[in-house]
C-alpha positions in Angstrom: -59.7 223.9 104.8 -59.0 220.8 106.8 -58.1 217.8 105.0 -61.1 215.3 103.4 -61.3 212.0 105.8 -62.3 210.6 102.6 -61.0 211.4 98.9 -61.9 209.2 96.4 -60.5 210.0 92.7 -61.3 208.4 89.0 -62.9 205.1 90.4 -64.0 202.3 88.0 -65.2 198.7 88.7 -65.6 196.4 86.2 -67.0 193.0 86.1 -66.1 190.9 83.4 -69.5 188.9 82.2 -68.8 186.1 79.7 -67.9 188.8 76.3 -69.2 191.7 77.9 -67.7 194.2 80.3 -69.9 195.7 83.1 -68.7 198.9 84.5 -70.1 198.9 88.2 -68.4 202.1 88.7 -67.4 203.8 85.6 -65.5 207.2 86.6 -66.0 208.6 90.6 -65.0 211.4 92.1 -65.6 213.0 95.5 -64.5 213.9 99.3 -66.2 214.1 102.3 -65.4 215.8 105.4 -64.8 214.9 109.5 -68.0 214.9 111.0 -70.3 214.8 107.5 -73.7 212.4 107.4 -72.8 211.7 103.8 -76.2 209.5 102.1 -75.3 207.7 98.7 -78.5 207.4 97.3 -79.4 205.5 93.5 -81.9 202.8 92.8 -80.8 198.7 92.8 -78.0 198.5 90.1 -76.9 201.6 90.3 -73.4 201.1 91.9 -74.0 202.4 95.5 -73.1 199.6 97.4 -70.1 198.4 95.1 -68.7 202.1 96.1 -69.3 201.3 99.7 -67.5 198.0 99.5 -64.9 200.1 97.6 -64.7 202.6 100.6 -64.6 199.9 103.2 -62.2 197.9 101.6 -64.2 194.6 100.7 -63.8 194.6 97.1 -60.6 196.2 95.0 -61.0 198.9 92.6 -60.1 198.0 88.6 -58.6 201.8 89.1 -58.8 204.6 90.6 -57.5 205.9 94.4 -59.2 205.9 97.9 -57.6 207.4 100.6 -59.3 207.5 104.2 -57.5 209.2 106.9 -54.6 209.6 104.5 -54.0 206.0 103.9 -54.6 204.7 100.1 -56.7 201.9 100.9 -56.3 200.5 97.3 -53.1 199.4 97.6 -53.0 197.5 100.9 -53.1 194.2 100.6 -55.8 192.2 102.8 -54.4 191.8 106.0 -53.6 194.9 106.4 -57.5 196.0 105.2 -58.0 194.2 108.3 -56.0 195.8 110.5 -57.0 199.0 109.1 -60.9 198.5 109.0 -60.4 197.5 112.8 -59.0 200.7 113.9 -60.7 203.0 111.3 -63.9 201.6 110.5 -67.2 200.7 111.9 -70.2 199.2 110.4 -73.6 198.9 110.4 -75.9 196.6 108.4 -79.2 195.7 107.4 -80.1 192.8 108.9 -78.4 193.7 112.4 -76.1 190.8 112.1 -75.8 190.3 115.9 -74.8 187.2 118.2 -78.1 185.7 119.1 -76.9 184.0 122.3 -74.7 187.1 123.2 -76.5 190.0 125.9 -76.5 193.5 124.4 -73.3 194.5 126.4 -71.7 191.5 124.8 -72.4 192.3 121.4 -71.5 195.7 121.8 -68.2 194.8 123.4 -67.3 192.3 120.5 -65.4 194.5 118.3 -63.1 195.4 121.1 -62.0 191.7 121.9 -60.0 192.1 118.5 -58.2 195.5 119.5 -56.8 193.6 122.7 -59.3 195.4 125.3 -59.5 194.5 128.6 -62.5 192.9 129.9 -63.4 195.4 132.1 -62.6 198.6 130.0 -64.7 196.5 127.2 -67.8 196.8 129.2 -67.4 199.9 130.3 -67.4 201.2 126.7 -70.0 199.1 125.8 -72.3 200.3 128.5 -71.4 203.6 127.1 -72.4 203.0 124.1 -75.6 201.8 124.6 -76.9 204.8 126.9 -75.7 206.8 124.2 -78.4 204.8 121.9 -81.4 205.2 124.9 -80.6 201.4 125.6 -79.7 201.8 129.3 -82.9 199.4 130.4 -81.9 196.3 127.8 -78.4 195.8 128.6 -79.0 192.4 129.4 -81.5 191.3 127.0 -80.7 189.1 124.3 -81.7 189.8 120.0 -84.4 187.6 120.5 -85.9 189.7 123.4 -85.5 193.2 122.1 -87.7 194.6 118.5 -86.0 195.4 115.5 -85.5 198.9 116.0 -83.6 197.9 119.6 -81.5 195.5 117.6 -80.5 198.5 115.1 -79.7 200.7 117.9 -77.7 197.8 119.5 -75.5 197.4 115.9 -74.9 201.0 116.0 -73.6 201.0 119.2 -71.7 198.4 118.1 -70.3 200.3 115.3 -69.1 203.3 117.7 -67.8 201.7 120.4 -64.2 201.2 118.8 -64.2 204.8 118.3 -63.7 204.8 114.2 -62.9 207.6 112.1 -66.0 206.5 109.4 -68.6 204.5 110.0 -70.3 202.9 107.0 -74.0 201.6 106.8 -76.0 199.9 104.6 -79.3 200.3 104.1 -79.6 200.8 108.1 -82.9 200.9 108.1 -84.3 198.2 105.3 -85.7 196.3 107.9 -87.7 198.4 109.9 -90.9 199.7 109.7 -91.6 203.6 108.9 -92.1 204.7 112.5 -88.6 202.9 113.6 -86.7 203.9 111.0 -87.5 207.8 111.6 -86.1 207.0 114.9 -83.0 205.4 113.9 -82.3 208.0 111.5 -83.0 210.9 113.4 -80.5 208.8 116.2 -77.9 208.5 113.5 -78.0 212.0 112.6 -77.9 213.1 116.5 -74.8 211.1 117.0 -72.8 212.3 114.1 -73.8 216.1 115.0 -73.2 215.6 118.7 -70.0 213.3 118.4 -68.5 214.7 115.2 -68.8 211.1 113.7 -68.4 210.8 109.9 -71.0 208.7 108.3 -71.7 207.4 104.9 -75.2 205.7 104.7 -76.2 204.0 101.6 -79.5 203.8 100.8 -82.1 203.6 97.7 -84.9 206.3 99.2 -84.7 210.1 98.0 -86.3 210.6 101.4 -84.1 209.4 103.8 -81.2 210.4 101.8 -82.5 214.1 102.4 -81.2 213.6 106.2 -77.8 213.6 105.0 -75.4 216.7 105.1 -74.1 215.7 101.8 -76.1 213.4 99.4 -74.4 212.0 96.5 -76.9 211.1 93.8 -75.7 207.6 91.4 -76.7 206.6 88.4 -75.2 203.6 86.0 -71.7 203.9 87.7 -71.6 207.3 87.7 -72.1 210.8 89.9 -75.1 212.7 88.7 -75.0 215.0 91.1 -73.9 215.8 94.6 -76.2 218.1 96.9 -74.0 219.9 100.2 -77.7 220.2 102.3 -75.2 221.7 105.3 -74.2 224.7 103.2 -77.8 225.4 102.1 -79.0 225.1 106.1 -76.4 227.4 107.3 -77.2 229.8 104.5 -80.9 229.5 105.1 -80.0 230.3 108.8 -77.8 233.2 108.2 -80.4 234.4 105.8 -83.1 234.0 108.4 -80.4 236.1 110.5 -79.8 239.2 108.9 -83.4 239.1 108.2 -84.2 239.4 111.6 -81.5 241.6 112.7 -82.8 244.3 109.7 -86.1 244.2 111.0 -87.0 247.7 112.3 -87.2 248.1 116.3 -90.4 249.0 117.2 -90.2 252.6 118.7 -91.4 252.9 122.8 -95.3 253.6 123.0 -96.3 256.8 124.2 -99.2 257.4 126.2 -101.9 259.6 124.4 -102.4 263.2 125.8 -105.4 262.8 127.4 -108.3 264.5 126.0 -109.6 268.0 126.3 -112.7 268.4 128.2 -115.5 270.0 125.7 -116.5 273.3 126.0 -120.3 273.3 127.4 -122.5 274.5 124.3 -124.2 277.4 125.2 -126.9 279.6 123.4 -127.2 283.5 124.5 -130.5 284.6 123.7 -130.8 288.4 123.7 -133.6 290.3 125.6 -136.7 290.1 123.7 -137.8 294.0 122.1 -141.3 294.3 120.6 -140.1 297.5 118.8 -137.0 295.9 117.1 -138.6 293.0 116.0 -141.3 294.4 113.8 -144.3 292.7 114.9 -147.5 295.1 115.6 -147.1 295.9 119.6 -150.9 294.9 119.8 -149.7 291.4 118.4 -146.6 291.4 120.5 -149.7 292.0 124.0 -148.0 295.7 124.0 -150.0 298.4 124.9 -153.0 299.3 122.5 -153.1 303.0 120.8 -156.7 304.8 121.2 -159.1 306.0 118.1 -160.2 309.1 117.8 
């Protein structure tokens, strides 16, 4: 099987609180795959977002291993977080986090100013990018001219433009309203099917989460459960499959024989003789026998 893009292994956190110890993360374990839409899903407190920031590189683990395209992230030392989250890594937040006084193009063609790009080659990804998101008409529009949901689709274009390996996203769609944020995630989940992208989404709905190839459910610090919703689809659709193919073929109609003329019904009635039928020939308007 092809190597995890992500393994993490024995993972703790803990926050030291006055006298008391607060284990954030208190024991993970778990690997995702190239091209997976991996949702970790738990309610406020739970330690989802401490686990991204683990995963991204923003915070440092109390112990435990995370290796992301073969690289153990944990024991890097910042600057070289940096340079790895620049040419592994994209984001996507919450609250868009976009240059106000910067055009859609330019937004989108930020990330690449810090790889070296050229200014032409920039905006020619960019542009990509953004016709990959349905943004082709609103390259020139500012945040303040575009709605929420174009400024979501805007930060994930953002996010993919420097091609990363993972792209991380928090709470993508907090902002949006319910009609939006079907779109967006229905846009994520095209893009990492189509492009092969690996994505790891935190979020606190069960519903959303359901969108996800992989869901991993997290509680207090600590994995409850992880669903693989990829494996149940394919084996739902090879189910669906065989079912189909052992369905019997319906055998070729045959036209009916056509139907036999009836016979006409006929009744023979014999010839009519007085003397068999034992009726007095006077009766029967025979010929009458003379007294004597």
């Amino acid at each position: 099987m092809e190597r995890p893009v992500i393994r993490v292994k024995d993972l703790y956190k803990i926050y030291t609180i006055g006298t008391n110890k607060v284990r954030a993360l208190n024991g993970v374990d778990f690997s995702i795959h190239k091209g997976e839409f991996c949702c970790i899903v738990g309610t406020s407190g739970s330690g989802k977002s401490t686990l991204l920031n683990m995963m991204a590189g923003l915070e440092k683990p109390t112990k435990g291993e995370i290796i992301i395209a073969g690289e153990h992230i944990e024991k890097k030392s910042e600057s070289q977080l940096v340079n790895f989250r620049q040419a592994h890594v994209g984001f996507i937040f919450q609250s868009y986090n976009l240059m106000q006084n910067l055009t859609a193009i330019e937004n989108v063609a930020m990330p690449l100013t810090f790889q070296g790009v050229g200014k032409k080659e920039r905006e020619a990804r960019a542009v990509k990018m953004l016709k990959l998101v349905g943004l082709s008409k609103y390259m020139k529009h500012r945040p303040g001219q575009m709605s929420g949901g174009q400024q979501q689709r805007v930060g994930i274009a953002r996010a993919l433009v420097v091609n990363p390996e993972i792209v991380f996203a928090d709470e993508p769609t907090g902002n949006l309203d319910s009609n939006t944020t079907m779109e967006v995630l229905h846009l994520i989940q095209k893009i990492v099917h189509e492009q092969q992208q690996t994505m790891i989404m935190v979020t606190h709905d069960n519903h959303l989460a359901s969108y996800g190839d992989r869901i991993i459910h997290i509680s207090d610090g600590k994995i409850l459960k992880i669903e693989d919703k990829r494996a149940e689809r394919e084996a739902a659709a090879a189910v669906a499959s065989e079912e189909q193919a052992a369905e019997p073929v319906p055998e070729a109609e045959t036209a009916p024989e056509p139907a036999k003329e009836a016979e006409p019904f006929t009744i023979t009635v014999p010839e009519y003789d007085p003397a068999k039928s034992g009726v007095p020939a006077e009766m029967a308007g025979g010929p009458k026998k003379k007294k004597n």
